[in-house]
TORPATI-407631 format. One record per atom (N, C-alpha, C): z, x, y; residue in three letters. Coordinates in pm, whole numbers, plus 32768, in hexadecimal, padded with zeros to 4 digits. Each point is the difference from the previous one (the first is absolute). Layout:
// TORPATI-407631
ZXYALA/...
This chain:
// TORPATI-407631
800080557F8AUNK/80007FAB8076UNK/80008058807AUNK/7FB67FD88063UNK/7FFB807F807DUNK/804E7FE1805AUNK/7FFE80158067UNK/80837FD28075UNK/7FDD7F99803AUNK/7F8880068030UNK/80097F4E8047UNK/7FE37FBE7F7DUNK/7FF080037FAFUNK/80227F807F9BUNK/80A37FE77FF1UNK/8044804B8040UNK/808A80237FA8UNK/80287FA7809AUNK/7FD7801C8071UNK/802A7FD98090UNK/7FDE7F6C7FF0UNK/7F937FCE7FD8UNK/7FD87F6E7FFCUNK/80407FBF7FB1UNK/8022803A7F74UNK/80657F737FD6UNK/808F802E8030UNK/803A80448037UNK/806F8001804DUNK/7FC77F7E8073UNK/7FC080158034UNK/7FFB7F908060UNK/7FD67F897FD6UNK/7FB07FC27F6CUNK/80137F8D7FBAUNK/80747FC87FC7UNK/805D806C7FFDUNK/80827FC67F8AUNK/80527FF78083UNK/7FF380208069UNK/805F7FDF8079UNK/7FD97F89801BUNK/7F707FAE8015UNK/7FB97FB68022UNK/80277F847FB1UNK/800080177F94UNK/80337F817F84UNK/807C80287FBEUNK/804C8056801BUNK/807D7FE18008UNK/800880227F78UNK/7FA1802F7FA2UNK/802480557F62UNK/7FAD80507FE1UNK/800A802F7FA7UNK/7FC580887FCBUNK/7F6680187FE0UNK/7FBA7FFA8030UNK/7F4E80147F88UNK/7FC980507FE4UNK/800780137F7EUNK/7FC080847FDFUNK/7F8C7FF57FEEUNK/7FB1809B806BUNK/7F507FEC7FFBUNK/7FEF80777F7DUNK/7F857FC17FC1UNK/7FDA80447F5AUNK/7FC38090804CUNK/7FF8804E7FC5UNK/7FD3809A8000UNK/7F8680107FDFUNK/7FAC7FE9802DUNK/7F5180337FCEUNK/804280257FA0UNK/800F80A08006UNK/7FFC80867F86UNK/80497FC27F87UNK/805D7F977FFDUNK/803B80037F9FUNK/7FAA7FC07F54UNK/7FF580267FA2UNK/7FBD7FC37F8BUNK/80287F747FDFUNK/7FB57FB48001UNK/801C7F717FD7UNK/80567FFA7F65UNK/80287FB87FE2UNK/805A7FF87F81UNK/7F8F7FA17FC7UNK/7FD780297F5BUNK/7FD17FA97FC4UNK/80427F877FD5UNK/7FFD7F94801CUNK/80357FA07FB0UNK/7FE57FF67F57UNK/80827FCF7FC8UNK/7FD57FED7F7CUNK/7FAA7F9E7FCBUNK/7FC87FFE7F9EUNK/7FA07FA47FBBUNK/803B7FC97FBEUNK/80017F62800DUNK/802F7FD17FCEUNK/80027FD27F5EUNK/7F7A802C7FD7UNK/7FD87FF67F72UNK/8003805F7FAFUNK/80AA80678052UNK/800380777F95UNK/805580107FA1UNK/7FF9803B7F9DUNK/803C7FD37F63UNK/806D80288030UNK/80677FFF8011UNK/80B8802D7FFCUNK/7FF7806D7FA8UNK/804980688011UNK/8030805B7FE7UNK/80717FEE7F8EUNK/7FFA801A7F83UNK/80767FC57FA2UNK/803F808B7F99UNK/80368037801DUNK/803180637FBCUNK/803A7FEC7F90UNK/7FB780467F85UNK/80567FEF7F6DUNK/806A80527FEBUNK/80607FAD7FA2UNK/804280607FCBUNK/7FF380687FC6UNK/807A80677FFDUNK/7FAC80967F73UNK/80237FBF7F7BUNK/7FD980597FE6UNK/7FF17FB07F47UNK/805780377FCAUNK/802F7FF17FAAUNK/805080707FBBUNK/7FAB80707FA0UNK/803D80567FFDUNK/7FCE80687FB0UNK/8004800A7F7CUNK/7FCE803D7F91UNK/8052801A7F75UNK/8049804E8001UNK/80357FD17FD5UNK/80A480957FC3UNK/7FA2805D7FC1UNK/7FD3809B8016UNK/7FEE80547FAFUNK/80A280227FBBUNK/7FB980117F60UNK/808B801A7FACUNK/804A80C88018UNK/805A80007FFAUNK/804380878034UNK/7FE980627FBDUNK/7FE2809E7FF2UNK/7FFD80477FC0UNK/805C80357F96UNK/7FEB7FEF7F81UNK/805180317FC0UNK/804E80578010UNK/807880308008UNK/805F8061800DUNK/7FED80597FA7UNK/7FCD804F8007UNK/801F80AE7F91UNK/809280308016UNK/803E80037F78UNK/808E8045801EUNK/7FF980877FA0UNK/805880208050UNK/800780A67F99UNK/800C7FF37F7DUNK/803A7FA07FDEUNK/7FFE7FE77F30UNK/7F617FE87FEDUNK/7FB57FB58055UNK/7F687FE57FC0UNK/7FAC806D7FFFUNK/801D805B8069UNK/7FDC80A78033UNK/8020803A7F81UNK/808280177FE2UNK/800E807A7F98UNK/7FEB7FC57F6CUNK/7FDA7F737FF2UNK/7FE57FD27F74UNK/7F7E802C8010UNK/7F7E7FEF8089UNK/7F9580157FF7UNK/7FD8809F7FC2UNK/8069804B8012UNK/7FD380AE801FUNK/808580287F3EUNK/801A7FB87FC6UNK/803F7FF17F90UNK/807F7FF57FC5UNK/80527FF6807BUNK/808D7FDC7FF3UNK/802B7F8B7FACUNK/804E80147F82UNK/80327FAD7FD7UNK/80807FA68034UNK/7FFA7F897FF8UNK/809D7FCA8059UNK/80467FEC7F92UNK/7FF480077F68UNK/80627FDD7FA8UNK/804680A77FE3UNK/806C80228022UNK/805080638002UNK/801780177F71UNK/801B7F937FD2UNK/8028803B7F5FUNK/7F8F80177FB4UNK/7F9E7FAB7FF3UNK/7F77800A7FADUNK/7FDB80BF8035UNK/800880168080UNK/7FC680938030UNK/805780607FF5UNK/808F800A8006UNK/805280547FDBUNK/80037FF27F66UNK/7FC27F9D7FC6UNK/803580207F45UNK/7F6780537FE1UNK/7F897FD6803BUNK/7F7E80417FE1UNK/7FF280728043UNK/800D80548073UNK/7FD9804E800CUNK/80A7806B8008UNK/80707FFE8004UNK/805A80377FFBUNK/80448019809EUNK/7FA87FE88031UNK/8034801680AEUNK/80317FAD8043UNK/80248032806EUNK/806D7F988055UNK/7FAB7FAD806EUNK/80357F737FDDUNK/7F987F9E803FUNK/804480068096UNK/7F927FD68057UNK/7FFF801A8094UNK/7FCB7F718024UNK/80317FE6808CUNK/7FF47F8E8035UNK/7F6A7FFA804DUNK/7FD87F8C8020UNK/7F488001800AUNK/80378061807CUNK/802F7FD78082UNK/804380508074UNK/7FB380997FF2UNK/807280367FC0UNK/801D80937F97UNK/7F74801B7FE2UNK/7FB67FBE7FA7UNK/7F6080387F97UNK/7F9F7FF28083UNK/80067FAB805BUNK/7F81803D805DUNK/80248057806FUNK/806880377FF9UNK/804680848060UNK/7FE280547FD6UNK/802180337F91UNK/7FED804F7F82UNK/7F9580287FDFUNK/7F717F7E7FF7UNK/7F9D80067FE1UNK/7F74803780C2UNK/801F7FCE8033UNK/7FFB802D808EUNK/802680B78006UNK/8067801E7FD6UNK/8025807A7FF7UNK/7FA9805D7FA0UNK/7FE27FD37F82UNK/7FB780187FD0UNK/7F5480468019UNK/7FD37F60804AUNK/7F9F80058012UNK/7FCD807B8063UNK/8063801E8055UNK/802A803B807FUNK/7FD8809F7FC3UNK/804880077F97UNK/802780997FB2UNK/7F7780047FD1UNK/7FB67FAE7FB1UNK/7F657FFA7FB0UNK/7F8C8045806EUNK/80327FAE8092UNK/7F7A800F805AUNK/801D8087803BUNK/807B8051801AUNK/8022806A800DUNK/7FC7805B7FB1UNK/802480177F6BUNK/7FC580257FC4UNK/7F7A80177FF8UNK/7FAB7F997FE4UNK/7F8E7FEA800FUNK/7FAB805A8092UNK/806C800E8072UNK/7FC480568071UNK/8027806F7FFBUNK/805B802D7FB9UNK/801F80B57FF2UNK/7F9E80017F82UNK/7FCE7FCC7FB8UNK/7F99803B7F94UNK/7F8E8004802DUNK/7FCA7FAB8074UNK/7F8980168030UNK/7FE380758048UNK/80B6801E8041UNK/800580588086UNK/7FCF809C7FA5UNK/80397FDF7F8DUNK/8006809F7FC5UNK/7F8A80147FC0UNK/7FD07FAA7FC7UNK/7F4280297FDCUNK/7FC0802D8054UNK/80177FAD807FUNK/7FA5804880B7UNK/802E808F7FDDUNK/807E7FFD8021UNK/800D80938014UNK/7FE480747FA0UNK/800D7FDF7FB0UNK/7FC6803A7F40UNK/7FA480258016UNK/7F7B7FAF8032UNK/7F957FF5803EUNK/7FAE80608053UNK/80667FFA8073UNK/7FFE8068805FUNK/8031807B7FD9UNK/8053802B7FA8UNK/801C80837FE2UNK/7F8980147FB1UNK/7FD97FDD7FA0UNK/7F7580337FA8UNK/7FA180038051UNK/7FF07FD38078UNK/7F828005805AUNK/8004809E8053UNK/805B800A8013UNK/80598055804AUNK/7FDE80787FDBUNK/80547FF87F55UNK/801D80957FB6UNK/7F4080157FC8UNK/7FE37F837FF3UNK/7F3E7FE77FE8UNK/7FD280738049UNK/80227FEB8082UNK/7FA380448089UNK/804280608013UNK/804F807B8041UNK/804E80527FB8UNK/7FEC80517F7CUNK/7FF37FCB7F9FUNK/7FE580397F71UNK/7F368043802DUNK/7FD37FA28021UNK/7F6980338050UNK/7FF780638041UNK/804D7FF98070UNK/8008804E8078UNK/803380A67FAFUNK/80517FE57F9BUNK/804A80807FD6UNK/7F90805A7F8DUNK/7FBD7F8C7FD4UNK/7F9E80497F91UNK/7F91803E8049UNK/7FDF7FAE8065UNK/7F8780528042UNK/802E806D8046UNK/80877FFF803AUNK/800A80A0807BUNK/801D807C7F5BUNK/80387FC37F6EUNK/7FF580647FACUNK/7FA47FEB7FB1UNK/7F7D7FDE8024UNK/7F9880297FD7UNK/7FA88041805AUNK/8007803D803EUNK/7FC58017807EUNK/804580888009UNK/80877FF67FBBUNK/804280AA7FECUNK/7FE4801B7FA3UNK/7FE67FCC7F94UNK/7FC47FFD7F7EUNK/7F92805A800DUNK/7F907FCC802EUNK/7F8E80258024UNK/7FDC80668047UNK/8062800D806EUNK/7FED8095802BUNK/804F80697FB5UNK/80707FE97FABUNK/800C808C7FC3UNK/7FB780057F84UNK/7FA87F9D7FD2UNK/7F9B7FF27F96UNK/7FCC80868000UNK/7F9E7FBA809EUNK/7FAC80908035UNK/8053808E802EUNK/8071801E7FECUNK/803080628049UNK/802F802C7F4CUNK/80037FD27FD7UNK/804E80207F46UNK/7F54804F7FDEUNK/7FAD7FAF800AUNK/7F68802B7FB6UNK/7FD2807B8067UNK/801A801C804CUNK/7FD580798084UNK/8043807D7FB0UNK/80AC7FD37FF9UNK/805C80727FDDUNK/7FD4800E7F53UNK/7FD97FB17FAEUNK/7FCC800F7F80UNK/7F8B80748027UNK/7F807FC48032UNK/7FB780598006UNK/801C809C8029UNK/806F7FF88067UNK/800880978038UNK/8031802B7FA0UNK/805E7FFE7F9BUNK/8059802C7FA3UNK/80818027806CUNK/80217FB8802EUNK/80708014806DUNK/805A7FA37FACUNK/806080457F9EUNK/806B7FC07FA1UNK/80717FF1806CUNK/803D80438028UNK/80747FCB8073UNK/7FDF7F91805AUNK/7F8C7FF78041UNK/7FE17FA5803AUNK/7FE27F767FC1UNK/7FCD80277F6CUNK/7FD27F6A7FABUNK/80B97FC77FD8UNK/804F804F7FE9UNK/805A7FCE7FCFUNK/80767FBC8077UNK/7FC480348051UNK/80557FB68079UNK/7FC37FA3801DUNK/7F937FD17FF5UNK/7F9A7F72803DUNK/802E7FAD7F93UNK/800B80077F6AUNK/800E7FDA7F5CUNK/808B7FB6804DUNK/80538056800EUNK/80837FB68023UNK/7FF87FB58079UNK/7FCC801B8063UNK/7FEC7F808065UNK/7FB97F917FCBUNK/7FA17FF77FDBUNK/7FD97F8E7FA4UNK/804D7FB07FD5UNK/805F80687F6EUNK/80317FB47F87UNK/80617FAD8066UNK/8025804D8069UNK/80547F908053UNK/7FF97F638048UNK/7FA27FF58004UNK/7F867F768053UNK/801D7FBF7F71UNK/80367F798050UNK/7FE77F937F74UNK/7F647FE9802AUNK/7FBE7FFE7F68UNK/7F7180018022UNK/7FDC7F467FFBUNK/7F947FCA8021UNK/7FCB7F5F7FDFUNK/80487FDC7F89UNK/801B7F817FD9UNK/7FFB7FC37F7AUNK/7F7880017FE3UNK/7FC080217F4FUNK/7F677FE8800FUNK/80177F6C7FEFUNK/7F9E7FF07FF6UNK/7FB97F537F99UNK/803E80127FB0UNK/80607F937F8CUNK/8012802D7F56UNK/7F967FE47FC7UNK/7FE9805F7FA0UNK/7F7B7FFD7FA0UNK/802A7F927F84UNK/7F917FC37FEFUNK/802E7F757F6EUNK/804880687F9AUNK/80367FB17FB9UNK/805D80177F79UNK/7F9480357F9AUNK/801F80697FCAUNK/7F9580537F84UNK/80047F737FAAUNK/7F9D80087FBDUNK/7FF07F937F76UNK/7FE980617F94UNK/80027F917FADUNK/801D805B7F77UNK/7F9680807FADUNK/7F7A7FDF8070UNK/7FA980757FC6UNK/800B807E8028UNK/8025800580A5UNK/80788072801EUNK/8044804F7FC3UNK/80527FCE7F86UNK/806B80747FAAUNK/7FB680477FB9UNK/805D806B7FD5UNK/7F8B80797FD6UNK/8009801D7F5DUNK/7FA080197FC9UNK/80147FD27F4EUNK/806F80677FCBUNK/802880A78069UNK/805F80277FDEUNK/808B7FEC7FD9UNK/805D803B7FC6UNK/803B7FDF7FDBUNK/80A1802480BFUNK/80637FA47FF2UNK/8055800F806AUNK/80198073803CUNK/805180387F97UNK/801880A27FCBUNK/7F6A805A8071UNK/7FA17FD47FB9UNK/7FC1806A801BUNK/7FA97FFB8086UNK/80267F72802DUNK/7FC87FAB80B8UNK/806B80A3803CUNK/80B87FEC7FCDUNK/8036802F804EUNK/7FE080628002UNK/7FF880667F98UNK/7FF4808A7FE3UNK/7FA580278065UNK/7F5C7FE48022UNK/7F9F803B8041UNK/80337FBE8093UNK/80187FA4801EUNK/80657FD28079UNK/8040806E8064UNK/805C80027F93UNK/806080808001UNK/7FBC80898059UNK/7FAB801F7F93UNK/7FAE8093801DUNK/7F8080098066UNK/7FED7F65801CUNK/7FC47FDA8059UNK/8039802480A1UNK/807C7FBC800EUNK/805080078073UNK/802080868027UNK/801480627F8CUNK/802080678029UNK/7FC48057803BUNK/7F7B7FD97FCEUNK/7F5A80618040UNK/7FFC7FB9807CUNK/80347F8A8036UNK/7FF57FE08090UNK/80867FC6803BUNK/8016806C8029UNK/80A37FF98023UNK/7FEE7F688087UNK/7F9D7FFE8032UNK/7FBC7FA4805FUNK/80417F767FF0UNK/7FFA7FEB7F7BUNK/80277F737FF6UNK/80B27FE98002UNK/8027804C8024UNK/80AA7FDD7FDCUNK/801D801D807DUNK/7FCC804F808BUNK/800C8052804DUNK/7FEF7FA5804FUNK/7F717F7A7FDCUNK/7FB67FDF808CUNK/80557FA48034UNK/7FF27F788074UNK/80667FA57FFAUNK/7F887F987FCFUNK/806B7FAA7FFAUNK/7FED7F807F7BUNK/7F577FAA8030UNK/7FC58002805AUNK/7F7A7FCB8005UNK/7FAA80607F9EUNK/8017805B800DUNK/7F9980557FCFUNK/80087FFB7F4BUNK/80A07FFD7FEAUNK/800E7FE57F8EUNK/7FA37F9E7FC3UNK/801C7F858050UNK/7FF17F6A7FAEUNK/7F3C8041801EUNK/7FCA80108054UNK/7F617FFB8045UNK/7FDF804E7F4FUNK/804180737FEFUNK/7FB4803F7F4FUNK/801F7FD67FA5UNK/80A27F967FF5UNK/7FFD7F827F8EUNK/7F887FC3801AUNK/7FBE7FB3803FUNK/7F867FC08037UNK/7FAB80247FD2UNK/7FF280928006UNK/7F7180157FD2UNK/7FF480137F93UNK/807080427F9AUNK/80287FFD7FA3UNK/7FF57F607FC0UNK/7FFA7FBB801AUNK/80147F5B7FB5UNK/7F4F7FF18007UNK/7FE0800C808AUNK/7F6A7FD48009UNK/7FCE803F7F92UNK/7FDB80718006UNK/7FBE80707F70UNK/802A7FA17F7FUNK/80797FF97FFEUNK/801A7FE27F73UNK/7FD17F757FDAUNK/7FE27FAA808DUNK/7FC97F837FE3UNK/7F6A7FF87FD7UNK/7FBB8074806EUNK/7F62800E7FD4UNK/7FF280797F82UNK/803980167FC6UNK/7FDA805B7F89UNK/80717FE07F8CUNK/7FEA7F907FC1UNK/807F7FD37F93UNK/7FE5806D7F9FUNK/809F801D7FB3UNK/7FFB80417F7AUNK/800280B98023UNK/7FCF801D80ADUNK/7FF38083803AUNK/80C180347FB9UNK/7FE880AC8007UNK/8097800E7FF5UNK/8055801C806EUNK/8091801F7FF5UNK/802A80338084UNK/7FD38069803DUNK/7FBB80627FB8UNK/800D80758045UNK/7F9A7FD4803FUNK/7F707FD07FC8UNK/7FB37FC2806FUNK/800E7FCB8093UNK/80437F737FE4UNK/80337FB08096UNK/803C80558029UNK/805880837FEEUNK/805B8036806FUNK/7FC2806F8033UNK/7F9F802C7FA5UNK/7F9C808F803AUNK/7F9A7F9E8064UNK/7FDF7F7E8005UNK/7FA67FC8805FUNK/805A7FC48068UNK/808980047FF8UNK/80637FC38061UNK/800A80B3804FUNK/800680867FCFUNK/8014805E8041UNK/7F868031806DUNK/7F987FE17FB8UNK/7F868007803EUNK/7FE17F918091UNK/80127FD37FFDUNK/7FF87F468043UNK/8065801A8091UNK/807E802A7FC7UNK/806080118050UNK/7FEC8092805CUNK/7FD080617FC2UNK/7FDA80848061UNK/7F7B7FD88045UNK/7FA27FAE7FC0UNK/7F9F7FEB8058UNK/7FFF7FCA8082UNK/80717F7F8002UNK/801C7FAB806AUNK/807180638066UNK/808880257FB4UNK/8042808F805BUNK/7FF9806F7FEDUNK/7F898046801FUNK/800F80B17FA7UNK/807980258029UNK/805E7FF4806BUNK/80638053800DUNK/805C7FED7F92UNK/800F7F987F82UNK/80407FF87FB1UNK/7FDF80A47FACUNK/7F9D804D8018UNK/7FD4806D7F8CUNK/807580598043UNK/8026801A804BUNK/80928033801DUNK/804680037FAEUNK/80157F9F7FB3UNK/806A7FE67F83UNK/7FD480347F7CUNK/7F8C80118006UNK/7FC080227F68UNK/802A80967FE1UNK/7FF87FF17F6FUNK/804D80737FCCUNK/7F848077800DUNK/7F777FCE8019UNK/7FA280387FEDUNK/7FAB8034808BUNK/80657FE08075UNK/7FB080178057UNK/8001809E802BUNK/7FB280238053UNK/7FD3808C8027UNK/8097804C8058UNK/802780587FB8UNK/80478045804CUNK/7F7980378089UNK/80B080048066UNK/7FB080388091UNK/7FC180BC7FD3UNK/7F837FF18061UNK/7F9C80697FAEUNK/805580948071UNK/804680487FCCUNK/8035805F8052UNK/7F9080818001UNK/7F707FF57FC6UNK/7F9E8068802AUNK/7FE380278087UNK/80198072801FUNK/7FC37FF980B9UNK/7F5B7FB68014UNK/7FE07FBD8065UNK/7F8B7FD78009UNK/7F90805D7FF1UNK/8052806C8032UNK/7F8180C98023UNK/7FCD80177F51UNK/809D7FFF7FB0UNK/7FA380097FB0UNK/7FB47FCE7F88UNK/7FBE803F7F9AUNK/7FB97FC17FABUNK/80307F987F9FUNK/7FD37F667FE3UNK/80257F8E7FBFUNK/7F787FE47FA6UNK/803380097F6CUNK/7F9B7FDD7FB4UNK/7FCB7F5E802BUNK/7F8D7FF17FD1UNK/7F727FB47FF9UNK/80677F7B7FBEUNK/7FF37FA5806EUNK/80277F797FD1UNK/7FC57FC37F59UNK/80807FCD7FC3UNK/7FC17FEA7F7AUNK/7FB17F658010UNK/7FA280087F8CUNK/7FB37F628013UNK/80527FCB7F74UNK/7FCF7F538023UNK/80347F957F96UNK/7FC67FB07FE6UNK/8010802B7F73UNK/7F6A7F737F97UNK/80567F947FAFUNK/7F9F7FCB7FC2UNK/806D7F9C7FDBUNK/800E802B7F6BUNK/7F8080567FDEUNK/8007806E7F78UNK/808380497FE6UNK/8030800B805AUNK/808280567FF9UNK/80917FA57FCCUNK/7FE77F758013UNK/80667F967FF7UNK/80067FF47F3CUNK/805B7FF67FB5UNK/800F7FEB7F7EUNK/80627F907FE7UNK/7FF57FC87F85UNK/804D7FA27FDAUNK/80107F78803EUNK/807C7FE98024UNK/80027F8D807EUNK/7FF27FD9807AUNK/7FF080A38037UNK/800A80328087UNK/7F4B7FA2801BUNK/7FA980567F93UNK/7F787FCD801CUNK/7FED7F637FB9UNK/80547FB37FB4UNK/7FCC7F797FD8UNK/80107FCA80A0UNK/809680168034UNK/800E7FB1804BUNK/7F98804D80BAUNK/800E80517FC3UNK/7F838014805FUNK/7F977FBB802AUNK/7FA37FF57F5BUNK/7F727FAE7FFEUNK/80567F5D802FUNK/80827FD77FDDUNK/800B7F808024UNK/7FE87FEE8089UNK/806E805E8046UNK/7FB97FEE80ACUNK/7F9D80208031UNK/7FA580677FD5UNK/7F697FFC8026UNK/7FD57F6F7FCEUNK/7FFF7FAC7F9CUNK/7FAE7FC17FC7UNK/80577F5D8089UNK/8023800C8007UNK/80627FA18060UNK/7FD9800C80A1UNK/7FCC80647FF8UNK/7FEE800D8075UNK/8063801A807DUNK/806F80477FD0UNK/80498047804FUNK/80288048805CUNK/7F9880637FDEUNK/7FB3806C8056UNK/7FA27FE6808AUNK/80237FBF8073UNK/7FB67FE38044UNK/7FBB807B802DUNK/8003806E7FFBUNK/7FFA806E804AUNK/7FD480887FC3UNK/7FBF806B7FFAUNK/800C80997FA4UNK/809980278001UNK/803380048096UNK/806D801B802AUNK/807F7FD07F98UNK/7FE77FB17FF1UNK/806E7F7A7FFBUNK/7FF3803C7F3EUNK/7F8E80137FD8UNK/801B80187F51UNK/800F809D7FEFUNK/7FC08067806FUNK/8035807A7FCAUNK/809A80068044UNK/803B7FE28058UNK/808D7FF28012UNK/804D7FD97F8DUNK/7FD77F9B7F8AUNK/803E7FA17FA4UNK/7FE880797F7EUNK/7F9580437FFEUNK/7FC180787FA5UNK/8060806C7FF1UNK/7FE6802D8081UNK/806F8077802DUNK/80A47FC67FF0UNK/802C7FAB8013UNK/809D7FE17FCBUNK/80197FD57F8EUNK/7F8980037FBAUNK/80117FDF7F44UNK/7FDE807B7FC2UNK/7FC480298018UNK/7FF780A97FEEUNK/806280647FDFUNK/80187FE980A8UNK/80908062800AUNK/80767FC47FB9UNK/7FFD7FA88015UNK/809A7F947FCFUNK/7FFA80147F2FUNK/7F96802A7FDFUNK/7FCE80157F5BUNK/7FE980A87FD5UNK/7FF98020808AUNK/800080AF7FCFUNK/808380437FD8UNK/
């Protein structure tokens, strides 16, 4: 309402002596109701169904479920023990379970770690074979240098640095089978054994790879040549084994004393070696390794010539 509307019915309601109220443009008309409208009738709520209540689980239905007996006498006369209240058997059994899953995680814990130590001592055990093979290898070459010079003080001091180096584990070689044994008699395996070892002091001297590497070759031979005798396999195990380390000829009973001739003066005419010169077994088993093919080399069979020779003279 603005002011002279507000001023004019002040001066109408003075005029007639009561009140009149003038309508407001702005204001929204009120809809009247319709008279043909359905009433509004609100229903009641309905009632609901009773959902029925959840069964109660009590600790007796608990520990009958998990095997508690509730008859005390029937379970103290059958199993001899002292009956416990349901209460008691799922405390007990809770405790139990408690101790099982414990268990169950220190056995897992200790396989991990089981685990990890073999991985460990795995990598490590690697690391240790290769830095002593690698010392291996260089006093290989420093053993075969001092062989060749005839420098005995020097070979026998490298011999003992060696024998000191735990050397590789090899590969194990398969189990001999039965065509392997030798038609000799025990007695007489040991006997040439015996007199074997003694002509190569090498084998008792060396450390234990080298040992087992001429059992090895020793088994192989005896596998590819059945019915062969000992003295055979061990004269092709002596041969086999100086070929692969000559510095083992150090040990031989047969090797060359150091030559104390002055160089100035006169040294007879190097002797030659046939295989005419070889007798008995020296030459069967001879023709066996020529015929085998052994000999890759001239070198390689008058070297084998010349130490059957001398070793028979």
């Amino acid at each position: 309402m603005s002011e002279q509307d507000a001023i004019f019915a002040d001066r109408l309601n003075a005029a007639l002596g009561g009140k009149v109220d003038i309508p407001v443009d702005d204001a929204p008309p009120q809809e009247a109701a319709k008279p043909d409208a359905d009433p509004v009738v609100e229903k009641p709520d309905e009632p609901q169904a009773k959902q029925p209540d959840a069964p109660i689980v009590t600790d007796k239905d608990r520990a009958i479920a998990l095997g508690w007996n509730p008859d005390k006498d029937a379970y103290e006369g059958k199993t001899g023990k002292e009956w416990v209240s349901a209460g008691t058997f799922l405390r007990q059994r809770e405790m139990a379970d408690e101790i099982s899953r414990s268990h169950r995680s220190e056995k897992q814990l200790r396989k991990e770690l089981e685990q990890l130590r073999k991985q460990v001592n795995q990598d490590l055990g690697e690391i240790r074979n290769e830095r002593n093979q690698r010392q291996l290898n260089d006093l290989q070459a420093q053993i075969r240098q001092a062989a060749a010079d005839q420098d005995y003080d020097k070979l026998d001091e490298l011999v003992a640095k060696r024998d000191g180096i735990v050397a590789p584990k090899p590969e194990a070689e398969p189990e001999p089978d039965a065509d392997s044994t030798y038609d000799e008699s025990p007695e007489r395996v040991a006997e040439v054994a015996k007199d074997w070892k003694a002509e190569n002091a090498w084998f008792d001297k060396s450390p234990a790879a080298v040992r087992d590497e001429a059992i090895a070759i020793e088994q192989r031979y005896t596998r590819a040549n059945p019915g062969c005798s000992v003295a055979d396999s061990l004269a092709f195990v002596k041969y086999e084994m100086e070929r692969r380390h000559p510095e083992l000829r150090a040990y031989s009973s047969s090797l060359r004393k150091p030559d104390a001739t002055p160089r100035s003066a006169e040294r007879p005419a190097a002797k030659g070696y046939t295989p005419s010169q070889l007798t008995g077994l020296a030459r069967t088993l001879y023709d066996r390794l020529d015929k085998q093919g052994i000999f890759k080399t001239e070198a390689q069979r008058t070297a084998y010539l010349k130490e059957a020779i001398e070793a028979g003279a």
